[in-house]
C-alpha positions as a printed NumPy array, in Angstrom:
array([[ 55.7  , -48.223,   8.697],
       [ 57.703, -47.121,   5.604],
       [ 56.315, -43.992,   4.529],
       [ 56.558, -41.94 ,   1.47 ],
       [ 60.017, -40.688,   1.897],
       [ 61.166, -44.169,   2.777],
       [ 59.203, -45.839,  -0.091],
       [ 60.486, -42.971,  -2.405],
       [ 64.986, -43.848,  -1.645],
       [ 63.893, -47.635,  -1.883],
       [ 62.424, -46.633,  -5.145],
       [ 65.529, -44.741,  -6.29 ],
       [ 67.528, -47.485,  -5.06 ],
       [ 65.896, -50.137,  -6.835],
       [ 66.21 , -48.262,  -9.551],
       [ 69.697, -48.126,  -9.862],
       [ 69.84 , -52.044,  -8.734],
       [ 66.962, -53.742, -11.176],
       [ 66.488, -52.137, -14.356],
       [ 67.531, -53.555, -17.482],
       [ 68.363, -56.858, -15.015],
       [ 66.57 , -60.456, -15.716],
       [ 63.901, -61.9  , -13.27 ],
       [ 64.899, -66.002, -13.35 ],
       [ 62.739, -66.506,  -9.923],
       [ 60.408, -65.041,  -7.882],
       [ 58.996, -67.318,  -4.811],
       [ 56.814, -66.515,  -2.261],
       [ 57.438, -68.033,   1.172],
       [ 54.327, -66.658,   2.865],
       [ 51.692, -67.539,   0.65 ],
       [ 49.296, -64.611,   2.668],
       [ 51.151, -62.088,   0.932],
       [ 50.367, -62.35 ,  -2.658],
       [ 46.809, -60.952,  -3.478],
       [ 46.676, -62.049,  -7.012],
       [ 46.624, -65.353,  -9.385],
       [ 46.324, -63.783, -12.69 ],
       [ 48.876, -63.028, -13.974],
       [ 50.426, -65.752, -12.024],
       [ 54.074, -64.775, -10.218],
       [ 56.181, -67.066, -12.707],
       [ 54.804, -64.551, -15.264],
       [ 57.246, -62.021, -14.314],
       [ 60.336, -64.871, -14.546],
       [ 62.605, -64.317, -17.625],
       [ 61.647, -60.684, -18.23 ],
       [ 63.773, -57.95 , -17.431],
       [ 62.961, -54.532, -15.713],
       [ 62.137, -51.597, -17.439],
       [ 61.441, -49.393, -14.744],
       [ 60.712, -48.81 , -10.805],
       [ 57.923, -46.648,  -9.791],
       [ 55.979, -45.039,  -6.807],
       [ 52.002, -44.877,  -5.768],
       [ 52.284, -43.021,  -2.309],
       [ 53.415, -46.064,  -0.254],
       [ 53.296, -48.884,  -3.084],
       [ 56.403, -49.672,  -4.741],
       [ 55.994, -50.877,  -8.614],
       [ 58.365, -52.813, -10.561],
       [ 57.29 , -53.193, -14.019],
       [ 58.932, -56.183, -16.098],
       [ 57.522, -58.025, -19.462],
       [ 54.618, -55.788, -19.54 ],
       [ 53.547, -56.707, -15.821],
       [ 53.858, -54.908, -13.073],
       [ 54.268, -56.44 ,  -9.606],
       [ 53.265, -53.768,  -7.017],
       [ 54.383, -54.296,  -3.181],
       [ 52.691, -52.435,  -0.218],
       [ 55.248, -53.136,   2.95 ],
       [ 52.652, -52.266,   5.423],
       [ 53.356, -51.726,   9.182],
       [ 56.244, -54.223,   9.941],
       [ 57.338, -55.213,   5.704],
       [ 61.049, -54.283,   4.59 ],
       [ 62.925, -54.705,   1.654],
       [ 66.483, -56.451,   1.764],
       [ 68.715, -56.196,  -0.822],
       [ 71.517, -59.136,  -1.168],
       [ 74.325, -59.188,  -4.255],
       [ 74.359, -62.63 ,  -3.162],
       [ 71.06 , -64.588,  -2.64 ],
       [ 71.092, -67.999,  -1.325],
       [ 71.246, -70.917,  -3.856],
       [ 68.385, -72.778,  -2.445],
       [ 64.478, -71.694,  -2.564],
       [ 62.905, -70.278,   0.83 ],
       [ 61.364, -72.799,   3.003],
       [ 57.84 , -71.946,   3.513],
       [ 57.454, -71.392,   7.536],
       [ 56.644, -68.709,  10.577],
       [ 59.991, -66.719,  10.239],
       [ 59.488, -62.815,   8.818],
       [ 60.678, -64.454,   5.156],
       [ 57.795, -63.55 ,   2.948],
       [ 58.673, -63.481,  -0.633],
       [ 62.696, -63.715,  -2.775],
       [ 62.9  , -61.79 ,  -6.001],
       [ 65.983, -63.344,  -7.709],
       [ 67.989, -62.006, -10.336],
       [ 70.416, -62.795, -13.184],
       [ 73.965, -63.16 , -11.906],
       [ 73.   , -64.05 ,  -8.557],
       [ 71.643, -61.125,  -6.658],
       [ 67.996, -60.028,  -5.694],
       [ 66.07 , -59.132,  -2.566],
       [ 63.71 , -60.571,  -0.202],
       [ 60.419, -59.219,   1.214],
       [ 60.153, -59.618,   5.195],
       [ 57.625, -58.561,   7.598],
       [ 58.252, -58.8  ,  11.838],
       [ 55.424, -59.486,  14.129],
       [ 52.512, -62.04 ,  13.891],
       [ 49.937, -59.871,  12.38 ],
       [ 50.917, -60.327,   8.32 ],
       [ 49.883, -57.439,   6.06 ],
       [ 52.725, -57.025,   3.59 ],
       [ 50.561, -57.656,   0.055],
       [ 52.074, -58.26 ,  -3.211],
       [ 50.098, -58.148,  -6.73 ],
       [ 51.19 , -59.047,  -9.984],
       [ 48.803, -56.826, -12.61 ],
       [ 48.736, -55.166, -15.871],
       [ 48.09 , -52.08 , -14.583],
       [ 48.873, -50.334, -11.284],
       [ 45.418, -49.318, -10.981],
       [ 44.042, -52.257, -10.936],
       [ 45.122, -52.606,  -7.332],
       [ 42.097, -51.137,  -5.326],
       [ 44.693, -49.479,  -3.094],
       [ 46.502, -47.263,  -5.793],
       [ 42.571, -46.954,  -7.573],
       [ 42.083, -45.096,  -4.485],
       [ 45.157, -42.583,  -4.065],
       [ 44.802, -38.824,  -3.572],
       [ 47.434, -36.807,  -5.305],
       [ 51.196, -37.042,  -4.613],
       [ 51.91 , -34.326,  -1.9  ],
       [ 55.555, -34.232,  -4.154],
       [ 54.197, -33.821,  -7.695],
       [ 54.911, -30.631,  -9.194],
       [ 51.518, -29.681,  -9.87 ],
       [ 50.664, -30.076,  -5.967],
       [ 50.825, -26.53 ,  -5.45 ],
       [ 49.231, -24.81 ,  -2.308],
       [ 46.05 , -24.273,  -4.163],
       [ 45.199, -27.903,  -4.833],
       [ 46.059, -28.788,  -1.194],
       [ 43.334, -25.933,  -0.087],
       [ 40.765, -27.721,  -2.372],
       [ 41.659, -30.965,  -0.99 ],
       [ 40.524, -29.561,   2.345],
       [ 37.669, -28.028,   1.648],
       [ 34.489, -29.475,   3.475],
       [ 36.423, -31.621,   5.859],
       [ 34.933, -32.008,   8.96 ],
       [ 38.253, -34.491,  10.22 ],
       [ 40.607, -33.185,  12.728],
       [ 44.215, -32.737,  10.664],
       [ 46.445, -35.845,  12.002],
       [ 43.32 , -38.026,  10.486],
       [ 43.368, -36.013,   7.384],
       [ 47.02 , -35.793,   6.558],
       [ 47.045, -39.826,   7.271],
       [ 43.968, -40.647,   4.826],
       [ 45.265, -42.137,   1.344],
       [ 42.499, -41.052,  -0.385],
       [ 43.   , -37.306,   0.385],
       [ 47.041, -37.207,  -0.007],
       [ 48.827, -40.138,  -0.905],
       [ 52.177, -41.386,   1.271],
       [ 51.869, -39.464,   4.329],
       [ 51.342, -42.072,   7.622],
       [ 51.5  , -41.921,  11.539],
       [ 54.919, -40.697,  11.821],
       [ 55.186, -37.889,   8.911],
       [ 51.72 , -36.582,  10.078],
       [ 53.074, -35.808,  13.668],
       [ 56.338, -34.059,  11.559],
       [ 54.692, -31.986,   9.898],
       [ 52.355, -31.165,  12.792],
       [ 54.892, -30.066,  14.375],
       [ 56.32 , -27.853,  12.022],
       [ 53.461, -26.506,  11.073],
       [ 52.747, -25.771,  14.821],
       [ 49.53 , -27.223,  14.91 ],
       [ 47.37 , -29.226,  17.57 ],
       [ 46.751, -32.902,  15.949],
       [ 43.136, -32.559,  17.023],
       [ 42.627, -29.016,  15.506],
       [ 39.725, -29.711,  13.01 ],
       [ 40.631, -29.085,   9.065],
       [ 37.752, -26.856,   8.803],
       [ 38.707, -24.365,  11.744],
       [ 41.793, -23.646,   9.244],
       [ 42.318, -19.966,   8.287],
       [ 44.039, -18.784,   4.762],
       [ 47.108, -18.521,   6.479],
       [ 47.106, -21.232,   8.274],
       [ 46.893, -23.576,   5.06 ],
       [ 49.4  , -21.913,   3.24 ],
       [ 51.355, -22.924,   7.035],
       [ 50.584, -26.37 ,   6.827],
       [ 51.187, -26.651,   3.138],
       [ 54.534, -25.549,   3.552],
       [ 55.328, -27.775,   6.38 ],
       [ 54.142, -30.451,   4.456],
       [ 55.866, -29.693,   1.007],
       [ 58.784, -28.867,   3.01 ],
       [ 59.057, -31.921,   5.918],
       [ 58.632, -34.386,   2.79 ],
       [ 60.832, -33.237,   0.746],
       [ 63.452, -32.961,   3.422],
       [ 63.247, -36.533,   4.285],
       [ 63.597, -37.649,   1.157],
       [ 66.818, -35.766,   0.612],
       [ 68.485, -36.897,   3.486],
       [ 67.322, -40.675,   2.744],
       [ 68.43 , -40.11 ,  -0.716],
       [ 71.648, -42.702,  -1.706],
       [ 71.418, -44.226,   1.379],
       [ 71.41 , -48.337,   1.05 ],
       [ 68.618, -50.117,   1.782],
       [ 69.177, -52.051,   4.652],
       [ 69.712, -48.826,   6.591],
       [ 66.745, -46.564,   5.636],
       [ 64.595, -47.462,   8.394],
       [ 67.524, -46.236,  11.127],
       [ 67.737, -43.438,   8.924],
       [ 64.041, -42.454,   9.286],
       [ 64.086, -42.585,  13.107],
       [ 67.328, -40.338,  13.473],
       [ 65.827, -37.709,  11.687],
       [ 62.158, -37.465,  12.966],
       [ 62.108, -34.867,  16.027],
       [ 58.94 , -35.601,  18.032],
       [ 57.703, -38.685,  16.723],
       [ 58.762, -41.832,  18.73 ],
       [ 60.303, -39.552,  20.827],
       [ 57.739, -39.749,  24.037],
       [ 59.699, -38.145,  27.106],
       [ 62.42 , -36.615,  25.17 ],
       [ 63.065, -32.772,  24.552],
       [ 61.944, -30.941,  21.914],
       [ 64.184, -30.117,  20.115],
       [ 62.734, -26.594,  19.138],
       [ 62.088, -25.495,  22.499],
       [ 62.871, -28.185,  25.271],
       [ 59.288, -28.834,  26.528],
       [ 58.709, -32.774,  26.77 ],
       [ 57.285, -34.473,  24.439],
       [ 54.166, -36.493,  25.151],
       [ 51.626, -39.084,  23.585],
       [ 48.355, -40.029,  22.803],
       [ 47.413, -43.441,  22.831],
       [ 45.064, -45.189,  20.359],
       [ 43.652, -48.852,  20.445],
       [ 46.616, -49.658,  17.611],
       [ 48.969, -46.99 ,  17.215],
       [ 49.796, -43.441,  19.089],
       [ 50.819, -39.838,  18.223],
       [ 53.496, -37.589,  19.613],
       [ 53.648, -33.209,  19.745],
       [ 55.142, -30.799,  21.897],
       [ 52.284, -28.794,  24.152],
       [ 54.603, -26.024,  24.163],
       [ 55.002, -25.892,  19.794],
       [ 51.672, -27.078,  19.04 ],
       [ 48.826, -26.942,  21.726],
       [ 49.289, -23.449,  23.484],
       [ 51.203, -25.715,  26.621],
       [ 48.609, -27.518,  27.22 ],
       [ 48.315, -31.395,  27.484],
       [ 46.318, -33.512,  24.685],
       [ 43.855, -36.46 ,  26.826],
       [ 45.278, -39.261,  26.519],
       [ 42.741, -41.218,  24.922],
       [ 43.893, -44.798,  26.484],
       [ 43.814, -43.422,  30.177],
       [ 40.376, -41.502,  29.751],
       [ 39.04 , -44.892,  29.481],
       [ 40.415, -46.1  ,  32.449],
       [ 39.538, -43.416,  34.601],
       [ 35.364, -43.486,  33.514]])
């Protein structure tokens, strides 16, 4: 899933690639992913782009006083083409879900793998009138995000800190695979619960955060589009990484299985050596 550094470079990108240039066509090809009539889509044909913006993982490109906000979701990308097909998208099963065309021929398409379709577009006068944006936490990025605000954030949770970091309503942009990052920079057990935190150990996780982030976005920054995604898996050390080496200090790394997704740490950095349950296999063996 793109995340907030991923969503952040395609922002930057886009930014440098749309603004100032003409919408003549926007057609969806998967009519699941638009989640809004009014404005209609053709709304936003004719007008040109005045700007490209971020909500945590929701991209927003704001033309003719609209703005039509995209959330990729698990298995969406963005493809950029200086050359878009002449002829319209055929409605149909392929990952094809919605062409943005532009003045002088180029534009992008919206895809999404897999049979389970979540990508969601919405045309709207205002970001937050999307319910998902309505419902952000602060920008872990902003400037005013200092290590105070985080600590306030915290306060009262009762969550262990992988479900914390991941809920959009507490900190926007941060998903499965940034939470297990910063984890394990941060040296800290997934299941350690938020509240159990001392002083110090905020001001440690804060910094992981802040700086595991902001890292990522660096080292996506400039790079094109189409390759962002390989870029995000070369530069993530534990998660995805199930079996390899740590690459701080050589222990393996294992997993936790969920019903739908699954987190990675190394005992050694993060759990005092010793293995999480894995939550799929204590099932099997009750």
């Amino acid at each position: 899933m793109p995340e907030l550094p991923e969503v952040e470079a395609l922002r930057e990108f886009l930014d440098a690639h749309l603004v100032h240039r003409e919408i003549t066509r926007v057609v969806p090809a998967a009519i699941s992913v638009l989640k809004t009539y009014d404005p209609p889509l053709s709304a936003l044909e004719g007008a040109a782009v005045t700007s490209v913006g971020r909500h945590g993982k929701f991209l927003d490109i704001a033309a003719g006083g609209l703005h039509m906000v995209t959330h990729l979701a698990r298995a969406g990308w963005l493809r950029w083409k200086d050359d878009l097909p002449a002829e319209p998208p055929r409605p149909g099963k392929g990952p094809l879900a919605l062409r943005v065309a532009l003045a002088g021929g180029a534009g992008f398409d919206l895809t999404e793998a897999g049979t389970k379709k979540s990508l969601a577009v919405y045309v709207v006068r205002d970001p937050a009138d999307v319910p998902g944006i309505a419902r952000l936490g602060p920008d872990p990025l902003a400037d005013g995000f200092g290590r105070d605000r985080f600590a306030e954030l915290l306060h009262g949770e009762r969550r262990q800190l992988k479900g914390a970091l991941r809920d959009q309503s507490l900190i926007a942009g941060i998903g499965n695979a940034y939470s297990d990052e910063i984890l394990h920079v941060a040296k800290m057990s997934p299941f350690k619960p938020v509240a159990n935190l001392t002083d110090d150990e905020i001001t440690t996780l804060y910094e992981a955060l802040r700086g595991t982030l902001a890292e990522a976005v660096e080292r996506s920054r400039g790079v094109a589009a189409g390759r962002l995604k390989a870029e995000k898996k070369s530069g993530l050390r534990v998660h995805g990484r199930t079996g390899e080496a740590c690459p701080v200090c050589g222990d393996t790394i294992r997993e936790v299985s969920f019903s739908d997704s699954s987190l990675q740490y190394c005992p050694t950095c993060q759990t005092g050596g010793k293995p999480l349950a894995d939550r799929r296999l204590s099932r099997l063996l009750k």
